[in-house]
C-alpha positions in Angstrom: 93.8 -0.4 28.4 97.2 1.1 29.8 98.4 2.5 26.6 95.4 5.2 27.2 97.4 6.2 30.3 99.3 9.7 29.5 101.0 10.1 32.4 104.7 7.6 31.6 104.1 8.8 27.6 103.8 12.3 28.3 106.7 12.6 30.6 108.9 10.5 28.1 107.8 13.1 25.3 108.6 16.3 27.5 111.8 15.2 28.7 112.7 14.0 25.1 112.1 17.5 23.9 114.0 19.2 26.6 117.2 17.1 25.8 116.6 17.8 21.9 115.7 21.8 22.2 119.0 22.4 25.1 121.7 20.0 24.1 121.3 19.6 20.1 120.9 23.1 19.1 124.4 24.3 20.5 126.0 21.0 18.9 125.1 21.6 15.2 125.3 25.3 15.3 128.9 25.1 16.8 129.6 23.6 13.1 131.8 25.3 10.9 132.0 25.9 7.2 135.4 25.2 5.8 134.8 27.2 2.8 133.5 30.2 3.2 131.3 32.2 0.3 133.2 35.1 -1.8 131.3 37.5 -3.0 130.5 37.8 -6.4 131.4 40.5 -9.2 128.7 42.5 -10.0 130.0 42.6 -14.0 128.4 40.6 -16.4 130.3 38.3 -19.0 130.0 39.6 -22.1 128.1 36.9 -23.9 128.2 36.3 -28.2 125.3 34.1 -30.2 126.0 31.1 -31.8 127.0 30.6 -35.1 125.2 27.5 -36.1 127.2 25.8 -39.0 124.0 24.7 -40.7 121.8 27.9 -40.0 
């Protein structure tokens, strides 16, 4: 049964990792965010009840 061989699978896995862990990181953390977050005010709205028409 050569799919119980490890030996062409295991390689394939390691080498697949390598490429993912060395060449992919850099890539998608060289990304930048056009708009950047502002901080917000620390004041809260001043906020009134409802008047309900019917209440």
């Amino acid at each position: 049964m050569p799919q119980l061989n490890p030996a062409p699978w295991f390689a394939i896995l390691v080498f697949s990792w390598l490429i993912f862990l060395t060449i992919i990181p850099p890539k998608v953390l060289a990304h930048t965010f056009p708009n950047d977050p502002a901080p917000q005010s620390t004041e809260t709205p001043k906020t009134e009840p409802w008047n309900w028409p019917w209440h």
